[in-house]
C-alpha positions in Angstrom: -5.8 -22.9 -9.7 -5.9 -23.1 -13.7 -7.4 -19.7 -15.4 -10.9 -22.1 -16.4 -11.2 -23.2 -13.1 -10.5 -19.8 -11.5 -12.9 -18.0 -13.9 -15.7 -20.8 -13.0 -15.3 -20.2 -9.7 -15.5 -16.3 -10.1 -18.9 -16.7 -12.2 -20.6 -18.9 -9.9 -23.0 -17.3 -7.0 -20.8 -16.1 -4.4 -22.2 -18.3 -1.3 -19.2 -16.3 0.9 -20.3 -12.8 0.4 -22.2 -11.2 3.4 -26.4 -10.6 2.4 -26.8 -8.7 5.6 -25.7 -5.1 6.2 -23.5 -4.6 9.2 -23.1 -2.1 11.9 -22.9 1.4 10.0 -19.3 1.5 11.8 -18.4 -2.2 10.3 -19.5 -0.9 6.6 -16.8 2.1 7.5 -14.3 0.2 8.5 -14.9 -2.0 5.4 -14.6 0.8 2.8 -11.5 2.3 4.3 -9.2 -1.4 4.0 -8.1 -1.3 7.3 -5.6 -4.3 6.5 -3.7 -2.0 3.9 -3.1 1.0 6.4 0.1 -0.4 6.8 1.9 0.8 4.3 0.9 4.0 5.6 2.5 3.7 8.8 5.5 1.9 8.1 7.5 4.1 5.4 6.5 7.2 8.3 8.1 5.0 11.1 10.9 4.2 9.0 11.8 8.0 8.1 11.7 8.7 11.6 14.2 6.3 12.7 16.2 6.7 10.1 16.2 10.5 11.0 16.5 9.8 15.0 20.2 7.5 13.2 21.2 11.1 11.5 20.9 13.3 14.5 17.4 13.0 16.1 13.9 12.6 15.3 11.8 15.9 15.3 8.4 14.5 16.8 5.8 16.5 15.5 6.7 16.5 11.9 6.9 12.7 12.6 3.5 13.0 13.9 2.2 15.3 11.2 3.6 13.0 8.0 2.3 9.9 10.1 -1.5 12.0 9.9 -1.2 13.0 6.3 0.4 9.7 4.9 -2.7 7.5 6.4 -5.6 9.9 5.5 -4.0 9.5 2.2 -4.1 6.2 2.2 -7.6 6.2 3.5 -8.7 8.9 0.8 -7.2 6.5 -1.9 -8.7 3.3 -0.1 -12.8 5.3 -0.4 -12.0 6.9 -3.4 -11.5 3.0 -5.1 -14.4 1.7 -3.5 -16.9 4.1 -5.4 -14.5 3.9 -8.3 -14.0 0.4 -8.7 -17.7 -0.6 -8.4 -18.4 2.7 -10.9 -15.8 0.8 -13.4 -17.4 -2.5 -12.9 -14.3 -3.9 -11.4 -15.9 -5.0 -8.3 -19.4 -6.5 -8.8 -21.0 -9.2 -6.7 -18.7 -12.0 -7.6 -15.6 -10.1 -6.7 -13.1 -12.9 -4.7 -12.1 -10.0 -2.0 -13.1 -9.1 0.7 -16.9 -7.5 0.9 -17.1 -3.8 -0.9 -19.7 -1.3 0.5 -20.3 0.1 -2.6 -20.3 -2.9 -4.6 -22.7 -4.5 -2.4 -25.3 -1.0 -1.7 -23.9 -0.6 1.9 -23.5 2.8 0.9 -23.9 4.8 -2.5 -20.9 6.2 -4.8 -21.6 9.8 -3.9 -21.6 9.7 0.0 -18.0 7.2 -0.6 -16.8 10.0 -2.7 -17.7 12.4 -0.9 -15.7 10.9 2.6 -12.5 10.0 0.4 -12.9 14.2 0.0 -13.2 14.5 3.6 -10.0 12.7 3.6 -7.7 14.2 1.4 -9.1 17.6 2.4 -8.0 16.6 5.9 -5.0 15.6 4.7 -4.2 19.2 3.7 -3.7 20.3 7.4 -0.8 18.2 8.7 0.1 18.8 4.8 0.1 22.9 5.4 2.5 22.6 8.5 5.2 20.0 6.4 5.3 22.5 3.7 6.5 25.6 6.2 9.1 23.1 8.5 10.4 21.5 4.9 9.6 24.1 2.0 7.4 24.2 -0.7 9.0 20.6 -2.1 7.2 19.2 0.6 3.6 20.6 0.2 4.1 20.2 -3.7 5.0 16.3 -3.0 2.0 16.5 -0.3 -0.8 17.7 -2.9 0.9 15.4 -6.0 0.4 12.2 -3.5 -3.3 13.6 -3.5 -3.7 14.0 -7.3 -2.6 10.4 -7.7 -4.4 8.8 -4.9 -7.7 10.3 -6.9 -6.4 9.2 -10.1 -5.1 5.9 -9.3 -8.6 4.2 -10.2 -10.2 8.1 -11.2 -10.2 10.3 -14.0 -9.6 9.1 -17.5 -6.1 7.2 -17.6 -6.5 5.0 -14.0 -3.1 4.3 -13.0 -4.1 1.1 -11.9 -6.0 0.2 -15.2 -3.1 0.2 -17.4 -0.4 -1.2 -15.3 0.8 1.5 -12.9 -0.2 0.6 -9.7 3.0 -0.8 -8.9 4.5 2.4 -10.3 2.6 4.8 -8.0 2.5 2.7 -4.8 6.9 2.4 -5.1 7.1 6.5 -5.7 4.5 7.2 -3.5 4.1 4.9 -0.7 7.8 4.3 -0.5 10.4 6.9 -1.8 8.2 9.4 -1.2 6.8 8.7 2.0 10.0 7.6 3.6 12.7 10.6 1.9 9.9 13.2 2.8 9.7 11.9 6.3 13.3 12.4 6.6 13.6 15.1 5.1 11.1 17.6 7.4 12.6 16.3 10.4 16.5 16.6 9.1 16.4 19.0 6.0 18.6 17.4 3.9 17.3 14.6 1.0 19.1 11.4 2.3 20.5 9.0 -0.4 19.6 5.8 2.1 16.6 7.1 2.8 15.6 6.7 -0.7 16.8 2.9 -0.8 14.9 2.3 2.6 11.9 3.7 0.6 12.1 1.4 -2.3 12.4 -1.3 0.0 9.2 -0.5 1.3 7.2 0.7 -1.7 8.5 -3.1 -2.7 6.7 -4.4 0.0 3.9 -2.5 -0.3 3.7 -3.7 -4.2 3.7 -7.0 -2.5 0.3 -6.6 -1.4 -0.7 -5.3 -4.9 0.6 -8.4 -6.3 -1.5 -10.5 -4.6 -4.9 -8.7 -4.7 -4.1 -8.3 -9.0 -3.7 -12.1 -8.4 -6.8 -12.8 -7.0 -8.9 -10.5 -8.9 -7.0 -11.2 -12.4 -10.2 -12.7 -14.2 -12.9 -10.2 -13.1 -10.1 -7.1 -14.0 -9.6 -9.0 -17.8 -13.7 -9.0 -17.9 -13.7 -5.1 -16.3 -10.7 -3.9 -18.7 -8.7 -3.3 -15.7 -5.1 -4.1 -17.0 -3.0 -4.5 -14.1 0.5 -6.0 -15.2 -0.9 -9.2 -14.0 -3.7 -9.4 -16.7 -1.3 -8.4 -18.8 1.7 -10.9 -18.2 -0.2 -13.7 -16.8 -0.1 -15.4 -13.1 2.8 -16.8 -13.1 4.3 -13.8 -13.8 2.4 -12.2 -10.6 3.8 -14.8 -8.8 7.0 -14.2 -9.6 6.7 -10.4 -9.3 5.5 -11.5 -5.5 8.8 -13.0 -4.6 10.5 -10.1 -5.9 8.6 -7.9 -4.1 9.3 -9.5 -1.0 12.7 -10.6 -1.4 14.2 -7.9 -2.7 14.2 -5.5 0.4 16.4 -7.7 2.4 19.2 -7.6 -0.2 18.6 -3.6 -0.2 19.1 -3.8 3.6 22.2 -6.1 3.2 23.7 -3.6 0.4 23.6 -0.9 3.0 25.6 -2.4 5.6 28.0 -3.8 3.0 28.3 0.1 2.3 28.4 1.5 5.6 28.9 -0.9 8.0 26.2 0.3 10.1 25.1 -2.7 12.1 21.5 -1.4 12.6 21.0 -2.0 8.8 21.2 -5.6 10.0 17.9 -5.6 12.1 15.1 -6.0 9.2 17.2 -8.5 7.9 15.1 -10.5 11.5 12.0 -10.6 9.0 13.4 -12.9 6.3 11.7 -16.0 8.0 8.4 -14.3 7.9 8.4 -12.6 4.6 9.9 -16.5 3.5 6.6 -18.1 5.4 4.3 -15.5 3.4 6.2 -16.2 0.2 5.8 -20.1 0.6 2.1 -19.5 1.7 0.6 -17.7 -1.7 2.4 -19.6 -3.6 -0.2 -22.6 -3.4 -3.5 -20.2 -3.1 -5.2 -18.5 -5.1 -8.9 -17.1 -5.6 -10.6 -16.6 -2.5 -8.1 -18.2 -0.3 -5.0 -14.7 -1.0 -7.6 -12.6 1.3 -5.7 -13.1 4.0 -2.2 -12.7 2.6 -3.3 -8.9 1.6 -2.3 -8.3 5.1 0.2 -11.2 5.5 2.8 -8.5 3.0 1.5 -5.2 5.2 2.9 -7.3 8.4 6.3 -8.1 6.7 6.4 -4.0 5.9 5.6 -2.9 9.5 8.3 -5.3 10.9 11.0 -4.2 8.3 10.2 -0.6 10.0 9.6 -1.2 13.2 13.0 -3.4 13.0 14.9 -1.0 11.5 13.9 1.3 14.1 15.5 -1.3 16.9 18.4 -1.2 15.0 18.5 2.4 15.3 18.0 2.1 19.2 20.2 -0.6 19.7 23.6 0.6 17.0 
């Protein structure tokens, strides 16, 4: 879709967007971005097998980074909704899906005031990390906080000047992944590093394509994401990478190691191919559904990599 046409179709009365309030529980589930939680879960599953691979999982700091990494996430998710809507980036015509705040399903200050909820929550699995792995950990833990409030908050946005993809990589991927591994083995694991910049890649995939579909109502909101900034084809490209590019991590570390369970994401190429091939004709309205198309290709790269783990 051409940049006029695109911006026509973003100015014109949103005939898609819901006029009726749904179930209190459906506004919830709305604000929190259910189809993103992935990229929660998958950089803790892969940690875990890639600590059960160096001498055994330790479940309940498995359990405890799998808590704090999604009420992170969910903390980030609320905290944009109120933060977005206050920055003008999502008004009424926003191509995404529906907004509670933008569309007065709930005010800014009771959204705040859950994404607090959140991260304060967050705090508790946070509290028992930092005792099994050392104050690193809790450090890391309440830095992931800081920048999931300042990623649309406070007065340099990560995602308004071009960091998004920055934060979601260090945070959603090396982070989440090397600090998974890390409480359950104690050591700070070179492949566990590359495993998380595979996935924060992934994760950055899903990035990609909401900055792709919301490229003209961020230029109008001053909301420079590095597709504003470099263009669509540019975002298109950066999608590919994004996508791509974790396979040939995967296929580096066998070449090193030899480890046939490196092999297993390597499975799903096809579908991270089929999403690939899939936004590259869309745009607009019609990339909603690939923002959860990328958070299935991360899950299987984890969940894969933990077959490989069972199976080598």
């Amino acid at each position: 879709m051409s940049e006029v046409a695109l911006e026509q179709a973003v100015s014109a009365p949103d005939r898609a967007a819901p006029t009726a309030r749904p179930s209190t529980a459906r506004v919830w589930l709305s604000a929190a971005r259910p189809a993103t939680l992935a990229a929660s879960f998958a950089p803790v599953i892969a940690g875990t097998a890639l600590a059960q691979k160096d001498g055994g999982a330790q479940w309940l700091p498995a359990f405890s980074a799998l808590a704090g990494a999604v009420l992170i996430q969910l903390g980030t998710n609320l905290h944009n909704d109120a933060a977005d809507h206050e920055r003008g980036a999502d008004g009424p015509e926003r191509l995404g899906p529906p907004r509670a705040t933008a569309l007065g399903w709930l005010d800014r200050a009771t959204v705040r005031r859950a994404a607090v909820l959140a991260f304060a929550l967050a705090l508790v699995p946070g509290a028992y990390l930092g005792l099994v792995g050392g104050w690193p950990i809790l450090v890391l833990g309440i830095v992931s906080i800081a920048c999931g409030v300042l990623y649309t908050g406070g007065p340099f946005p990560l995602a308004y000047v071009g960091l998004g993809e920055v934060f979601v990589i260090a945070f959603f991927g090396v982070a989440a992944v090397a600090g998974t591994h890390l409480v359950q083995r104690g050591v700070l694991s070179k492949e566990a590093v590359l495993v998380g910049v595979a996935m924060g890649l992934v994760a950055s995939a899903i990035l990609a394509v909401n900055n792709l579909r919301d490229r003209v109502g961020d230029a109008r909101a001053n909301k420079r994401t590095l597709v504003v900034r470099l263009g669509e084809r540019f975002a298109r490209v950066e999608h590919a990478v994004c996508l791509l590019l974790p396979f040939a991590i995967f296929t580096g570390l066998y070449l090193q190691s030899t480890w046939t369970g490196w092999l297993a994401p390597l499975v799903a190429l096809p579908l991270a191919v089929r999403e690939l091939a899939l936004v590259r004709t869309k745009d607009g309205r019609a990339l909603n559904p690939h923002l959860g198309g990328a958070a299935r290709v991360e899950l299987a790269l984890a969940l894969l990599l933990a077959v490989g783990v069972a199976i080598a």
